[in-house]
FILUM-747013 format. One record per residue (C-alpha): z, x, y. Coordinates in steps of 0.05 Angstrom, whole numbers, plus 5000, padded with zeros to 4 digits. Example, Ala and Ser with C-alpha at 12.3 -4.5 7.8 and 13.67 -1.06 7.14 Angstrom:
FILUM-747013
515652464910
514352734979
This chain:
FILUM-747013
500050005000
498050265068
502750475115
504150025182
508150195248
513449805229
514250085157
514550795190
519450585247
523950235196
523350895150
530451095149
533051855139
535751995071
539752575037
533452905012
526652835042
522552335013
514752165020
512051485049
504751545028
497851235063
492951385013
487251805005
492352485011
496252245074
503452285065
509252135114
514552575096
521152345123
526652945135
534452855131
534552995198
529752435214
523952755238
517052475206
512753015187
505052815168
501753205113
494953195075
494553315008
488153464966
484853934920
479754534925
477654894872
482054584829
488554694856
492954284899
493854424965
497154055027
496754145108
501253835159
498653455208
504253455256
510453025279
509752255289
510251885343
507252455372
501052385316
499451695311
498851295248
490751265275
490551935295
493152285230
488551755187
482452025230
484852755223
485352595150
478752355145
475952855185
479453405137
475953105071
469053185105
470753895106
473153865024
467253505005
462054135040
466554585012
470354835068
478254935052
481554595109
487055055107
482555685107
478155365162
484755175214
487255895209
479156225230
479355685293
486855895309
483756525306
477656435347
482156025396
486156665398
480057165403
477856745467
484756765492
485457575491
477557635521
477757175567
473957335630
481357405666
484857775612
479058285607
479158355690
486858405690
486259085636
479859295682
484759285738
490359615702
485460215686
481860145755
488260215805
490860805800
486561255834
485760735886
490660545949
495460005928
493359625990
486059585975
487659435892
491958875908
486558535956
481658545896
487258265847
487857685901
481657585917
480057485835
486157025831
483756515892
476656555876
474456795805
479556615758
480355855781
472255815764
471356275703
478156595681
479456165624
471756295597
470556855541
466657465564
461957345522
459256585551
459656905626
451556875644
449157045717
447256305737
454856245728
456756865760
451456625826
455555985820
461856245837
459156785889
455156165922
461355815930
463756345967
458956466007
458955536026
465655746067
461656366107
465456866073
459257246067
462957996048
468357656007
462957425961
458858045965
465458425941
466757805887
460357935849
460558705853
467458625829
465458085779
460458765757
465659225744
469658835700
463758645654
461859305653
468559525628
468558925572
461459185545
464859915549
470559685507
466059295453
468258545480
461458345506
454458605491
451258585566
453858635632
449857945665
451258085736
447058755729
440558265727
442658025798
443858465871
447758085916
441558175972
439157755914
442757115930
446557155979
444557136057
443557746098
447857706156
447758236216
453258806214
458258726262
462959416301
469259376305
471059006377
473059606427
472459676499
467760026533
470260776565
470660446642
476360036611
480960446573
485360746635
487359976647
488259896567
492460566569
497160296628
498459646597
500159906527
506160336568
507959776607
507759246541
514558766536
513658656468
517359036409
518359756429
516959936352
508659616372
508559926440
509760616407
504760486349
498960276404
501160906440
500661426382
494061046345
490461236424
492661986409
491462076339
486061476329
487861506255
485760826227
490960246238
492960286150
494061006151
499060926216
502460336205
503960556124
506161246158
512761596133
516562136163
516162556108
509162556128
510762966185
512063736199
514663676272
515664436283
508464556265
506064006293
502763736237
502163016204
499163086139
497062416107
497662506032
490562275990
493861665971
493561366034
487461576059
480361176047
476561806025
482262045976
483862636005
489962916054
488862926116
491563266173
492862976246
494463596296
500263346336
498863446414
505263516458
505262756475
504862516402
511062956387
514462596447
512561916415
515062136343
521462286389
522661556410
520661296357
525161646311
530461356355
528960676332
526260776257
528561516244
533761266187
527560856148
522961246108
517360866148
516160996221
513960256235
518359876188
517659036185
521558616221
522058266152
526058866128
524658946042
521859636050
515659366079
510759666137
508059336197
502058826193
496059066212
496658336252
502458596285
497259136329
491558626329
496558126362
499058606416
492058736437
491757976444
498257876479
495658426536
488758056546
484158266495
482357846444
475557916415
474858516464
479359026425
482159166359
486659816323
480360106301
477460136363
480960696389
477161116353
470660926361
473061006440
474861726417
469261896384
464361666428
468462016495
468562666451
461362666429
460162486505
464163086529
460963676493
465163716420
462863946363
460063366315
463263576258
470363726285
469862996306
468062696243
472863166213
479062916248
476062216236
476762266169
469262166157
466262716132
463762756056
468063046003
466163335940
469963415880
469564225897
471364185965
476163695971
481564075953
480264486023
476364096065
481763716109
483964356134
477064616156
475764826238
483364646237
484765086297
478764756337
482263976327
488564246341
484264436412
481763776416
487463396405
491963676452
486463616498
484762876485
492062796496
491763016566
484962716581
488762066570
493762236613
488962376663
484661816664
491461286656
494461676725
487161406756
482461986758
475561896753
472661846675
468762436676
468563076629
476263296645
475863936591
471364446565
467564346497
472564636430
């Protein structure tokens, strides 16, 4: 007789288990503990075998008959039921560990370290608002590039034209590393350049005033009524015109104040190697107030927030703002003021990019290139220092010092 809602509800626990059976290999076994476990019983190649089906209520009496029937479809083409649940527990596992997000999150792991923790952590955010949502959960071996464009398209819909530039190239590296590693065969966004499919859109500078307008930019940074800790930083990024990450993250470890010498350590920099940033007379007398106010932190520019953290880079951006120059000026603009005033003035081209940080580095020289014409920047520094000075006090903005 076939089981019935009621018959199962009424089923009361006993000392020992007992079964309540459906037919056709479905079983109800009732526990002393009054849980109601279904099961399936049938034979393949001629022995008994049985599978549970799981707990009702939670299984209905419909559900577990369908599963059941479903289940003898497999016995009658010769499939084991018990074999073939334990190779889709395993597939559901396999697509689980090589997923498109678990693969990117071991890319990453291998990927960071020779990278700047800033810049890794923006790609492991950017993956986590964009990518993942859209494709995480999807093997590495179903991504295609229709649904790689997909995702970089969608992007691109809210005009953040770089962002999805970065997502696909990004996107790249990770299915590089799964072919690499033997989880996919191809790499599918190698069949597609992002000038592909995505919209050109013109290259923008870095906002920055023009050279008429820095003495006024120079006065107003002194006379700023905002945190003294931003005031200093706007003062030393015009002396050193390191770029606004490499001053706000600095530490003053960084710093040998009797040589005059700030040496940023390859981790911090952009091109992965130290750099050093001579110190003229009227950084060291910035270093001196400021070590006033953040001399017992390990950073020089310490949050507001406190938790070991640096400065925002919105905390400089913001200031500019504040003093009238929104859209006109930014952190980095100081040195594109410098470099253009320097080139202008008679300096040598490479000393420049040198102290800019942009020159090439090969593997061979890297290891000495940060230090090279070092006694030339020194020159320059000290006198870009006083050209400021200069120029702030009101005299005219022409070539104040002779070519290094």
């Amino acid at each position: 007789m076939k089981l019935t809602d009621p018959v199962i509800k009424a089923a009361k626990p006993q000392e020992k288990a007992y079964p309540l059976a459906d037919g056709e290999g479905l079983v109800l076994h009732v526990q002393p503990s009054g849980a109601k476990w279904w099961r399936f019983r049938y034979r393949f190649a001629g022995k008994a075998q049985m599978l549970s089906l799981g707990v009702y209520p939670d299984i209905s009496l419909k559900a577990a008959r369908l599963e059941r029937d479903r289940l003898k479809d497999l016995v009658k083409k010769g499939i084991n039921p018990s074999q073939n649940r334990q190779e889709e527990k395993l597939a559901a596992k396999l697509v689980i560990e090589n997923s498109f997000e678990t693969v990117a999150r071991l890319w990453w792991a291998d990927w960071k370290p020779a990278r700047t923790q800033h810049y890794t952590r923006n790609v492991m955010t950017r993956l986590e608002a964009d990518i993942f949502p859209a494709i995480g959960a999807k093997p590495v071996t179903e991504i295609t590039a229709p649904l790689l464009l997909m995702v970089v398209k969608k992007i691109e819909a809210r005009g953040a034209l770089d962002i999805a530039k970065r997502a696909l190239q990004t996107c790249g590296q990770v299915m590089r590393y799964a072919v690499a590693h033997g989880l996919a065969e191809r790499n599918p966004a190698a069949d597609v350049k992002p000038s592909d499919v995505l919209k050109a859109h013109k290259k923008t500078n870095y906002a920055r005033l023009g050279v008429k307008e820095l003495p006024e930019l120079l006065r107003k940074i002194d006379e700023y009524d905002g945190q003294p800790l931003t005031r200093l930083a706007l003062q030393l990024m015009s002396r050193t015109f390191v770029r606004t990450g490499e001053l706000i993250g600095a530490r003053w470890e960084e710093f040998d104040l009797s040589a005059r010498m700030w040496r940023i350590p390859a981790e911090r920099m952009k091109m992965k190697t130290e750099h050093l940033v001579p110190l003229s007379d009227q950084s060291l007398q910035i270093l001196e107030a400021l070590h006033k106010l953040s001399g017992h932190r390990p950073l020089l520019f310490p949050s507001e927030r406190g938790e070991g953290k640096s400065m925002s880079n919105n905390t400089i951006l913001y200031a500019l703002y504040r003093m009238g120059y929104h859209s006109r000026m930014t952190g980095h603009g100081f040195r594109g003021i410098a470099s253009t005033i320097l080139h202008e003035q008679g300096y040598n081209h490479e000393h420049i990019e040198l102290q800019l940080a942009h020159m090439p580095r090969s593997a061979v020289s890297a290891s000495y290139n940060h230090a090279l014409y070092l006694e030339q920047r020194i020159s320059m520094m000290q006198q870009w220092s006083n050209y400021l000075d200069s120029i702030k006090a009101g005299a005219a903005v022409t070539p104040l010092f002779r070519s290094a």
